[in-house]
C-alpha positions as CSV (number, residue, x, y, z in Angstrom):
1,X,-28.4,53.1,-53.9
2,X,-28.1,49.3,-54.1
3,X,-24.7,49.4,-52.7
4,X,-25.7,51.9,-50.2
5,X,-28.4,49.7,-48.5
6,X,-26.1,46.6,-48.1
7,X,-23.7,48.8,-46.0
8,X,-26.2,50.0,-44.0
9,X,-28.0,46.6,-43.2
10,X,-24.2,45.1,-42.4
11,X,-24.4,45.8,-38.6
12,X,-21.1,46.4,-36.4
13,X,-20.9,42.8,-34.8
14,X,-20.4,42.0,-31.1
15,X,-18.5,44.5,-29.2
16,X,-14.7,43.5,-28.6
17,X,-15.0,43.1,-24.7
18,X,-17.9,40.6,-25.0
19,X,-15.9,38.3,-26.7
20,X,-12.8,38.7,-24.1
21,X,-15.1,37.8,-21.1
22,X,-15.8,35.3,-23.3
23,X,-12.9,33.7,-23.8
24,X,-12.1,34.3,-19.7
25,X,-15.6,32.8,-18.4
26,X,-14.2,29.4,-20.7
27,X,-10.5,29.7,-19.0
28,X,-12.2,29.7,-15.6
29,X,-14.4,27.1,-16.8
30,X,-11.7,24.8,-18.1
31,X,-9.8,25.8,-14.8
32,X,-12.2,25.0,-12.0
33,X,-12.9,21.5,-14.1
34,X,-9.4,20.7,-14.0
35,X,-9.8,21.2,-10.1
36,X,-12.0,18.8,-9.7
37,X,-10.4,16.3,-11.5
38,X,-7.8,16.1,-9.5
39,X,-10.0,16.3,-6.8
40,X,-11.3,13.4,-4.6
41,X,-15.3,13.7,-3.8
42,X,-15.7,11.0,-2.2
43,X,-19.8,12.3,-0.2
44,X,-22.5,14.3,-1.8
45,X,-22.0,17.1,-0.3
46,X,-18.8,17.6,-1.2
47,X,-19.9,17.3,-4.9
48,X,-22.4,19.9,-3.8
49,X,-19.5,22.4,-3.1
50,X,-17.6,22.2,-5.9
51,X,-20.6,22.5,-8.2
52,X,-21.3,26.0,-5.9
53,X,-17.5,26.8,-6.3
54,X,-17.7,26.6,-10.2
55,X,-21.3,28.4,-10.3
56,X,-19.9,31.0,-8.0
57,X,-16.6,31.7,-10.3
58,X,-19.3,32.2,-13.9
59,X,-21.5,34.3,-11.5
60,X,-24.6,32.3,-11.5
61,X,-24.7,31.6,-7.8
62,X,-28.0,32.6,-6.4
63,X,-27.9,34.5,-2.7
64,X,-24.5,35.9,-2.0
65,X,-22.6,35.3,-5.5
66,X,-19.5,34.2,-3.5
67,X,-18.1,31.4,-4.3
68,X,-17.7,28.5,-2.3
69,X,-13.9,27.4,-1.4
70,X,-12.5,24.0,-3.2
71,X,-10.1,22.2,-1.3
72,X,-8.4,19.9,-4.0
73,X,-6.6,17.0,-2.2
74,X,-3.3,15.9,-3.9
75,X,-3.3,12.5,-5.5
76,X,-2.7,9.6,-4.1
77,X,-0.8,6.7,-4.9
78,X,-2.7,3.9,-5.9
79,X,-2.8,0.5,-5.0
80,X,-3.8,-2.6,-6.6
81,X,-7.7,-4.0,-6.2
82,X,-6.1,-7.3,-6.2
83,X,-3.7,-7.1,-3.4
84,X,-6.7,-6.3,-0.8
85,X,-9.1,-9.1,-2.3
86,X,-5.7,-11.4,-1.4
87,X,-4.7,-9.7,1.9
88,X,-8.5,-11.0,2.7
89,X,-8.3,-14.4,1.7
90,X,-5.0,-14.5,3.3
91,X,-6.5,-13.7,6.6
92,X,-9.6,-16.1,6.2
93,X,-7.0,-19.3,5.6
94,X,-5.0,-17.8,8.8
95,X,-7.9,-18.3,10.6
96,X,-8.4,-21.4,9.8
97,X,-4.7,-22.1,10.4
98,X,-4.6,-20.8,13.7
99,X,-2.3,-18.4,13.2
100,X,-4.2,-15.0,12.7
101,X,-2.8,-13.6,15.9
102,X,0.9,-14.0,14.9
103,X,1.3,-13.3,11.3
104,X,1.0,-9.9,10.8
105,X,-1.0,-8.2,7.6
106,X,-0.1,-4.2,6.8
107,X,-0.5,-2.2,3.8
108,X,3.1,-0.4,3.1
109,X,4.4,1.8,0.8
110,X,1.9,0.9,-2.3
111,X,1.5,-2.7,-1.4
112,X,1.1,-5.8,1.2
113,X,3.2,-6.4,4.1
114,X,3.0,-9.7,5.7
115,X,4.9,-10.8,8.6
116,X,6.5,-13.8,9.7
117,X,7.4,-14.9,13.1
118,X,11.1,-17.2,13.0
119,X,8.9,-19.6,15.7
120,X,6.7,-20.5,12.9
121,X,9.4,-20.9,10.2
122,X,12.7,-22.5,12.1
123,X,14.4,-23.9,14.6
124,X,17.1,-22.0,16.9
125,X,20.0,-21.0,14.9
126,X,18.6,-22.8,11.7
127,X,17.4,-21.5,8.2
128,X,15.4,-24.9,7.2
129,X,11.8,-24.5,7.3
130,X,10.3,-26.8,10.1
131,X,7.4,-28.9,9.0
132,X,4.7,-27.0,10.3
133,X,6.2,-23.7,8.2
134,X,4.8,-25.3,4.7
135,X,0.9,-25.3,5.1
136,X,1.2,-21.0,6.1
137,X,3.6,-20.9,3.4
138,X,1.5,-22.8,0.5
139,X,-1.5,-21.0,1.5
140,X,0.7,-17.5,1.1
141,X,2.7,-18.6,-1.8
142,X,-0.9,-19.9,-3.7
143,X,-2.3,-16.4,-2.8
144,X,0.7,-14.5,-4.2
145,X,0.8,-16.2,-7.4
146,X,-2.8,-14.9,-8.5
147,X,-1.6,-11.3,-8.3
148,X,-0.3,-10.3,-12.0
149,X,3.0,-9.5,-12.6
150,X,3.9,-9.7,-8.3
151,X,6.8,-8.6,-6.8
152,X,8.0,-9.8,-3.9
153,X,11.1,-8.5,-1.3
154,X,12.1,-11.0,1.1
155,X,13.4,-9.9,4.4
156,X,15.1,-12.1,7.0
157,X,15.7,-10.6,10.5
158,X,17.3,-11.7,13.2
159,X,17.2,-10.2,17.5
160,X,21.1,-8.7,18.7
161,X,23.0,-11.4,19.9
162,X,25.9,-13.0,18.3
163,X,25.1,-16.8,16.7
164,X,27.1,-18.7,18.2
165,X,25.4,-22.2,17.9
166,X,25.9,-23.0,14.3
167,X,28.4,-24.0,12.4
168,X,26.9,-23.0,9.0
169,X,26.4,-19.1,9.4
170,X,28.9,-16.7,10.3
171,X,26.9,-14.3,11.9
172,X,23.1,-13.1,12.0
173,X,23.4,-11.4,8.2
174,X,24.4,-14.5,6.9
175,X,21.6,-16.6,9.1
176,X,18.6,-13.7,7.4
177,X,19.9,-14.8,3.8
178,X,19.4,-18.3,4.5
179,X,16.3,-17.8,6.0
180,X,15.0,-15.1,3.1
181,X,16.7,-17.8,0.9
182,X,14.7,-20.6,1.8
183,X,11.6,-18.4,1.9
184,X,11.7,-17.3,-1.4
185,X,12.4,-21.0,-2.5
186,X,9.7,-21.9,-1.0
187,X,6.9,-19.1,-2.5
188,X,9.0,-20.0,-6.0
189,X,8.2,-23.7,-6.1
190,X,4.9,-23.5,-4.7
191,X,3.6,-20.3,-5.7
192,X,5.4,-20.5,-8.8
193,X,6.9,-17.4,-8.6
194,X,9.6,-16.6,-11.2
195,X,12.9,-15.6,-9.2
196,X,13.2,-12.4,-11.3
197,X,10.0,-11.5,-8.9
198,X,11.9,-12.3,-6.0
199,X,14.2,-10.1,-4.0
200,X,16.0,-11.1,-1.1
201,X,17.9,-8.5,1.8
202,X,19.5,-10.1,4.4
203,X,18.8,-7.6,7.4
204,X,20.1,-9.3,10.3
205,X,19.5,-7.2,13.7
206,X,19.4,-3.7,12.3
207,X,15.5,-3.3,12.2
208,X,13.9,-4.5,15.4
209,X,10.7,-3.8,15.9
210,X,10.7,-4.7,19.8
211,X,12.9,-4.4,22.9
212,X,16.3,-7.0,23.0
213,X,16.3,-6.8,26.3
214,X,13.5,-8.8,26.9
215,X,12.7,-13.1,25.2
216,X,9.5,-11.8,24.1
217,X,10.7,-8.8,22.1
218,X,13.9,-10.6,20.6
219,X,11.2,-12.9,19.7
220,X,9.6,-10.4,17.6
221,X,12.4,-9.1,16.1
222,X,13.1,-12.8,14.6
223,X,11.1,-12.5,11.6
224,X,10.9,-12.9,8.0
225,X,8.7,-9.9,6.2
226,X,7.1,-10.2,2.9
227,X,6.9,-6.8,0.6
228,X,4.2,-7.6,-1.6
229,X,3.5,-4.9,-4.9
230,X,2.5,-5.6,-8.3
231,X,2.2,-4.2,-11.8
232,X,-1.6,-3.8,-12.3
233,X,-1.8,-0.7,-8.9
234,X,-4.1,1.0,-11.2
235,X,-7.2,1.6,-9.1
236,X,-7.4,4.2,-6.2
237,X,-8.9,2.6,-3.1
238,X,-10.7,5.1,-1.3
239,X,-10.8,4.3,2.5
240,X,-7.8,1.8,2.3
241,X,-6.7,2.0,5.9
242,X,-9.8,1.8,7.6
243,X,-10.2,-1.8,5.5
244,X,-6.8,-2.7,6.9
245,X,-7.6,-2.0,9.9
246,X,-10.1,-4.7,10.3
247,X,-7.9,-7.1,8.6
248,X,-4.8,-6.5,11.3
249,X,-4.9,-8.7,14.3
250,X,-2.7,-8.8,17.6
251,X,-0.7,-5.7,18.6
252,X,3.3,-5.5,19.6
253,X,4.9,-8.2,21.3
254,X,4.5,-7.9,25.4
255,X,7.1,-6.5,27.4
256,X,8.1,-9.1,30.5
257,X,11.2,-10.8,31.8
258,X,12.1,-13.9,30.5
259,X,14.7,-16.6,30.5
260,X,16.7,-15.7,27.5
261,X,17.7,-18.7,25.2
262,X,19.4,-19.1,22.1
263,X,17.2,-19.1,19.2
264,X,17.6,-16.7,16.4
C-alpha cells in the first residue's frame, strides 16, 4: 500500500511543449537583445520602440500584440575622443593665428585631416619652410603629440605645370617629397613625433582639388595635407559630422582669371 501511494502522489510533470516554448520565448529573448546591441538609440523614443519590439515578439504587448519594427543600424567605425578635443584646440590657436580661413580641418576616413596651403609653408619652386610657416606648424605639431600612439601621413601636392625654376627638383613629385619631407621634419622635432609615426607620399599634381586653369585654383591645389589617426579610436562619437561642421571654415577656392606665375 506504502509503495502504491508514493506512485500515485508522483505527478506527471510539465507537459513536453511547455518547456519547448520555453526554450523558444528565451531564443527570441536572447535574439531581439542581441539586436539592440548592435543597435544605435541614440533618443527616447527610439528606446521606446525597441522595448515595444521585444514585448511584442514574448506576446505581452498590450493593444494590438504586433510588434513594433527595429531598424538596427550597422556599426560604425569609431573614432578617437582625443582627435576631436585636438581638432578644437587646433582651430582656437588658428584663430588666433589668423589663419582659420585657409587651413582646412575635415574628419576622413577614421581620423583628422588638416590642410595646408604651399603660400603659408614656401616659396615659389622651394621646399624650405618660410619663417612665418613655424608658429602654424609648432602649434599643430604640439597638438599632435598629445594624441597616443598618432599616426601621421604626410602629403605634398603640387598644381600641373612643369618646375622649371629650380635646380634642386626634377619635377613636381620630387618638389611634394621635399616639401612632405620638411613637414614631417618639422612635426618630428617639435612635436616630437617618432618618424616610425610618420609617413610621407609624394603626390605631385595627380589630386587637385580645384581648377588649373585658373591662379586661384592651382593655388589650392599647392598644398601639404596632414592624415591624422591614432591607436586609442575606441569610442563611437555619435553626431560626429555635425561637430565638424562647426569646426570647418572657408569653402573651395574662387574661380576668376588671374595672371598665372610660377610658384609651385
Amino acid at each position: 500500500m506504502a509503495g502504491r501511494r508514493k506512485k500515485d502522489e508522483g505527478g506527471e510533470g510539465a507537459p513536453a511543449w511547455l518547456m519547448t516554448y520555453g526554450d523558444l520565448m528565451s531564443l527570441l529573448l536572447t535574439f531581439f537583445v542581441l539586436l539592440l546591441s548592435f543597435s544605435s538609440i541614440a533618443e527616447p523614443e527610439k528606446f521606446e520602440q525597441a522595448i515595444g519590439s521585444i514585448r511584442g515578439a514574448l506576446t505581452v504587448l498590450e493593444g494590438s500584440g504586433k510588434p513594433i519594427p527595429l531598424s538596427v543600424k550597422p556599426p560604425q567605425p569609431p573614432r578617437s575622443r582625443t582627435i576631436e578635443k585636438i581638432a578644437r584646440e587646433l582651430r582656437r590657436r588658428l584663430q588666433v593665428l589668423g589663419k582659420e580661413s585657409e587651413i582646412k580641418l575635415k574628419f576622413d576616413k577614421g581620423g583628422l585631416r588638416i590642410s595646408l596651403p604651399s603660400k603659408i609653408l614656401f616659396d615659389s619652386a622651394s621646399a624650405k619652410l618660410k619663417p612665418e610657416a613655424e608658429p602654424v606648424l609648432r602649434d599643430v605639431s604640439e597638438l599632435l603629440g598629445q594624441i597616443p600612439g598618432v599616426f601621421v601621413e604626410v602629403r605634398g601636392h603640387t598644381d600641373n605645370r612643369p618646375l622649371t625654376s629650380s635646380s634642386l627638383y626634377r619635377d613636381n613629385y620630387d618638389l611634394s617629397y621635399g616639401r612632405a619631407k620638411a613637414v614631417a621634419g618639422f612635426l618630428h622635432q617639435s612635436g616630437n613625433i617618432p618618424m616610425e609615426q610618420l609617413d610621407l607620399i609624394a603626390k605631385g599634381p595627380s589630386e587637385p582639388i580645384a581648377t588649373n586653369d585658373t591662379e586661384e585654383g592651382r593655388a589650392a591645389n599647392r598644398r601639404v595635407d596632414l592624415f591624422v589617426r591614432a591607436k586609442d579610436a575606441n569610442t563611437d562619437l555619435t553626431g560626429l559630422r555635425q561637430k565638424v561642421n562647426a569646426l570647418t571654415g572657408g569653402g573651395q577656392a574662387p574661380a576668376g582669371n588671374a595672371t598665372p606665375k610660377s610658384a609651385q
